[in-house]
C-alpha positions, 0 to 999 in steps of 0.5 A: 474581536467577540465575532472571532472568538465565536467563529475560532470556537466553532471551527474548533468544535467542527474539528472535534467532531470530525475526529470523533467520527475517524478514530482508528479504533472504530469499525468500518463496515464493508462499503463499496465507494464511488470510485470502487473499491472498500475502505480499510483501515491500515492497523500494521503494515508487514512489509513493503507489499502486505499489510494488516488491515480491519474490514467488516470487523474484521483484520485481513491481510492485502497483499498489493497486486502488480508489485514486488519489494524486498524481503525483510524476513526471507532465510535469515538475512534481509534483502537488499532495500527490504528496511526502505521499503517496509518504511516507505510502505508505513509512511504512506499508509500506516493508521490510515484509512485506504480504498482497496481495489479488487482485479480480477482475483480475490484472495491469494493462495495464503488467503490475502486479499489481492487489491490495489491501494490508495490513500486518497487519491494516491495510488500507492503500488504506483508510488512504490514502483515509481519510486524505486521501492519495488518492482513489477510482478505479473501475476495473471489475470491480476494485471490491470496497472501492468503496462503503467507499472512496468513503464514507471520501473524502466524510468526508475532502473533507468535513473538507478532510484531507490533498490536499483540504485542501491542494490548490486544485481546479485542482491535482487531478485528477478520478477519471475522468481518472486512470481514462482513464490507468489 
Protein backbone atom coordinates (compact mmCIF):
# COMPACT_ATOMS: atom_id res chain seq x y z
CA UNK A 1 0.00 0.00 0.00
CA UNK A 2 3.10 2.55 0.89
CA UNK A 3 4.53 1.47 -2.52
CA UNK A 4 1.38 2.83 -4.08
CA UNK A 5 1.14 6.09 -2.41
CA UNK A 6 4.90 6.40 -3.30
CA UNK A 7 4.51 5.79 -7.16
CA UNK A 8 0.57 7.96 -7.21
CA UNK A 9 3.07 10.87 -5.67
CA UNK A 10 5.34 10.61 -8.06
CA UNK A 11 3.10 10.50 -11.06
CA UNK A 12 1.80 13.33 -9.65
CA UNK A 13 4.52 15.20 -9.24
CA UNK A 14 5.90 14.12 -13.26
CA UNK A 15 2.19 15.72 -14.12
CA UNK A 16 2.99 18.88 -12.41
CA UNK A 17 6.06 19.56 -13.86
CA UNK A 18 4.92 18.98 -17.17
CA UNK A 19 2.24 21.55 -16.62
CA UNK A 20 4.81 24.05 -15.63
CA UNK A 21 6.81 23.64 -18.92
CA UNK A 22 3.10 24.41 -21.13
CA UNK A 23 1.31 27.03 -19.74
CA UNK A 24 -0.32 29.19 -22.46
CA UNK A 25 1.05 32.39 -21.10
CA UNK A 26 5.02 31.24 -21.88
CA UNK A 27 6.79 32.28 -24.89
CA UNK A 28 7.51 30.21 -27.62
CA UNK A 29 10.30 30.79 -29.37
CA UNK A 30 10.29 30.02 -33.45
CA UNK A 31 11.29 26.33 -33.64
CA UNK A 32 11.29 24.44 -36.86
CA UNK A 33 10.11 20.80 -35.86
CA UNK A 34 10.84 17.39 -37.51
CA UNK A 35 7.87 17.08 -39.19
CA UNK A 36 7.98 20.97 -40.61
CA UNK A 37 6.81 23.80 -39.59
CA UNK A 38 6.65 26.34 -36.31
CA UNK A 39 4.79 25.70 -33.11
CA UNK A 40 2.35 28.54 -31.86
CA UNK A 41 0.46 29.04 -29.40
CA UNK A 42 -3.37 29.69 -30.27
CA UNK A 43 -4.20 33.18 -27.82
CA UNK A 44 -7.84 33.88 -30.20
CA UNK A 45 -9.42 32.47 -32.78
CA UNK A 46 -11.36 35.24 -35.16
CA UNK A 47 -13.38 33.01 -37.26
CA UNK A 48 -13.69 29.70 -38.73
CA UNK A 49 -10.03 30.26 -41.23
CA UNK A 50 -8.02 33.08 -39.13
CA UNK A 51 -6.73 33.08 -35.87
CA UNK A 52 -4.31 34.83 -33.35
CA UNK A 53 -1.52 33.22 -32.39
CA UNK A 54 2.05 34.05 -30.16
CA UNK A 55 5.43 33.31 -32.17
CA UNK A 56 8.77 34.32 -31.35
CA UNK A 57 6.94 36.68 -28.82
CA UNK A 58 5.14 37.95 -30.77
CA UNK A 59 0.80 37.87 -31.70
CA UNK A 60 0.38 36.97 -35.62
CA UNK A 61 -2.55 36.35 -37.38
CA UNK A 62 -2.69 32.74 -39.54
CA UNK A 63 -4.83 32.91 -42.09
CA UNK A 64 -5.52 29.03 -43.12
CA UNK A 65 -4.47 28.21 -46.84
CA UNK A 66 -6.68 26.01 -49.23
CA UNK A 67 -9.95 26.70 -47.32
CA UNK A 68 -12.81 29.39 -46.96
CA UNK A 69 -15.73 29.49 -44.18
CA UNK A 70 -18.56 31.87 -43.75
CA UNK A 71 -18.12 35.31 -42.85
CA UNK A 72 -19.21 36.12 -39.21
CA UNK A 73 -18.62 39.90 -39.59
CA UNK A 74 -19.28 40.43 -43.38
CA UNK A 75 -21.77 43.95 -43.96
CA UNK A 76 -23.86 43.64 -41.08
CA UNK A 77 -25.60 40.20 -41.10
CA UNK A 78 -23.39 36.95 -40.79
CA UNK A 79 -23.21 34.29 -42.93
CA UNK A 80 -24.81 31.45 -43.21
CA UNK A 81 -22.87 28.40 -40.73
CA UNK A 82 -20.56 31.58 -39.86
CA UNK A 83 -21.31 30.77 -35.77
CA UNK A 84 -20.52 26.86 -36.59
CA UNK A 85 -17.69 27.50 -38.07
CA UNK A 86 -15.83 30.10 -35.90
CA UNK A 87 -17.14 27.46 -32.88
CA UNK A 88 -15.87 24.37 -34.45
CA UNK A 89 -12.51 26.30 -35.41
CA UNK A 90 -12.38 27.00 -31.41
CA UNK A 91 -12.75 23.60 -30.39
CA UNK A 92 -10.08 22.47 -32.15
CA UNK A 93 -7.56 24.89 -31.69
CA UNK A 94 -8.46 27.30 -29.07
CA UNK A 95 -5.40 27.89 -26.17
CA UNK A 96 -3.63 25.47 -27.83
CA UNK A 97 -0.25 24.91 -28.93
CA UNK A 98 -0.47 24.06 -33.22
CA UNK A 99 2.23 23.21 -35.75
CA UNK A 100 1.95 26.11 -38.61
CA UNK A 101 3.00 24.96 -42.07
CA UNK A 102 4.13 27.26 -44.77
CA UNK A 103 3.19 26.66 -48.78
CA UNK A 104 4.79 28.47 -51.06
CA UNK A 105 3.50 32.20 -49.81
CA UNK A 106 4.27 33.77 -46.48
CA UNK A 107 2.14 36.22 -45.63
CA UNK A 108 -1.22 37.65 -47.50
CA UNK A 109 -1.67 40.94 -48.74
CA UNK A 110 -3.38 42.04 -45.15
CA UNK A 111 -0.02 40.77 -43.80
CA UNK A 112 -1.32 37.09 -42.52
CA UNK A 113 0.80 34.63 -42.10
CA UNK A 114 -0.60 31.70 -44.68
CA UNK A 115 0.09 28.26 -43.12
CA UNK A 116 -1.55 24.86 -42.70
CA UNK A 117 -2.54 23.96 -39.15
CA UNK A 118 -2.23 21.06 -36.85
CA UNK A 119 -3.07 20.26 -33.70
CA UNK A 120 -1.11 17.02 -33.12
CA UNK A 121 -1.50 15.15 -35.69
CA UNK A 122 -4.81 16.84 -36.78
CA UNK A 123 -4.58 18.54 -39.87
CA UNK A 124 -7.38 21.07 -39.07
CA UNK A 125 -8.01 22.79 -42.69
CA UNK A 126 -8.63 19.20 -43.50
CA UNK A 127 -10.99 18.66 -40.71
CA UNK A 128 -13.14 21.75 -41.25
CA UNK A 129 -13.30 21.07 -45.40
CA UNK A 130 -14.38 17.36 -44.20
CA UNK A 131 -16.64 18.33 -42.04
CA UNK A 132 -18.66 20.77 -43.82
CA UNK A 133 -17.12 23.76 -42.30
CA UNK A 134 -15.75 25.26 -45.05
CA UNK A 135 -15.09 25.22 -48.50
CA UNK A 136 -12.00 24.91 -50.71
CA UNK A 137 -10.48 28.24 -51.99
CA UNK A 138 -7.27 28.03 -54.31
CA UNK A 139 -5.16 30.65 -54.22
CA UNK A 140 -1.97 30.01 -56.43
CA UNK A 141 1.00 28.90 -55.82
CA UNK A 142 -0.45 28.25 -52.25
CA UNK A 143 -2.28 24.77 -53.36
CA UNK A 144 -0.41 21.86 -51.88
CA UNK A 145 -3.90 20.01 -50.21
CA UNK A 146 -5.86 21.36 -53.05
CA UNK A 147 -6.60 18.20 -54.79
CA UNK A 148 -7.10 16.12 -51.04
CA UNK A 149 -9.19 19.15 -49.99
CA UNK A 150 -11.33 19.65 -52.71
CA UNK A 151 -12.29 15.63 -52.88
CA UNK A 152 -13.35 15.95 -48.98
CA UNK A 153 -15.63 18.95 -50.25
CA UNK A 154 -17.33 16.94 -52.95
CA UNK A 155 -18.09 13.93 -50.15
CA UNK A 156 -19.47 16.67 -47.81
CA UNK A 157 -21.71 18.51 -50.62
CA UNK A 158 -22.36 15.20 -51.50
CA UNK A 159 -23.81 14.16 -48.32
CA UNK A 160 -25.42 18.02 -47.96
CA UNK A 161 -22.77 17.97 -44.21
CA UNK A 162 -22.43 20.92 -42.16
CA UNK A 163 -22.93 24.48 -44.48
CA UNK A 164 -24.09 22.49 -47.44
CA UNK A 165 -26.75 21.01 -45.58
CA UNK A 166 -27.64 23.85 -43.78
CA UNK A 167 -27.43 26.71 -46.23
CA UNK A 168 -29.71 27.46 -49.39
CA UNK A 169 -27.23 28.28 -52.45
CA UNK A 170 -28.29 31.98 -52.35
CA UNK A 171 -26.63 32.16 -48.75
CA UNK A 172 -23.05 31.00 -49.73
CA UNK A 173 -20.81 32.22 -51.52
CA UNK A 174 -18.84 30.57 -54.61
CA UNK A 175 -14.96 30.02 -54.11
CA UNK A 176 -14.20 32.39 -56.75
CA UNK A 177 -15.66 35.23 -55.15
CA UNK A 178 -14.09 34.71 -51.86
CA UNK A 179 -10.86 33.91 -53.88
CA UNK A 180 -11.43 37.84 -55.58
CA UNK A 181 -11.40 38.96 -51.52
CA UNK A 182 -8.55 37.28 -50.59
Amino acid sequence: MLKLIKVLLVLILIGWIISLNTQPNQKLERVEIESGGELAHVTYVIDGDTIKVELDGEVETVRYIGIDTPEPYREGEPECFSKEATSANTELVQGKIVRLVKDKEDRDRYGRLLRYVYVDEVFVNEVLVRDGFAEVMNIKPNTAHSAEFKKLENIARAGEIGVWGACSKGDNKNSQDKAVRQ
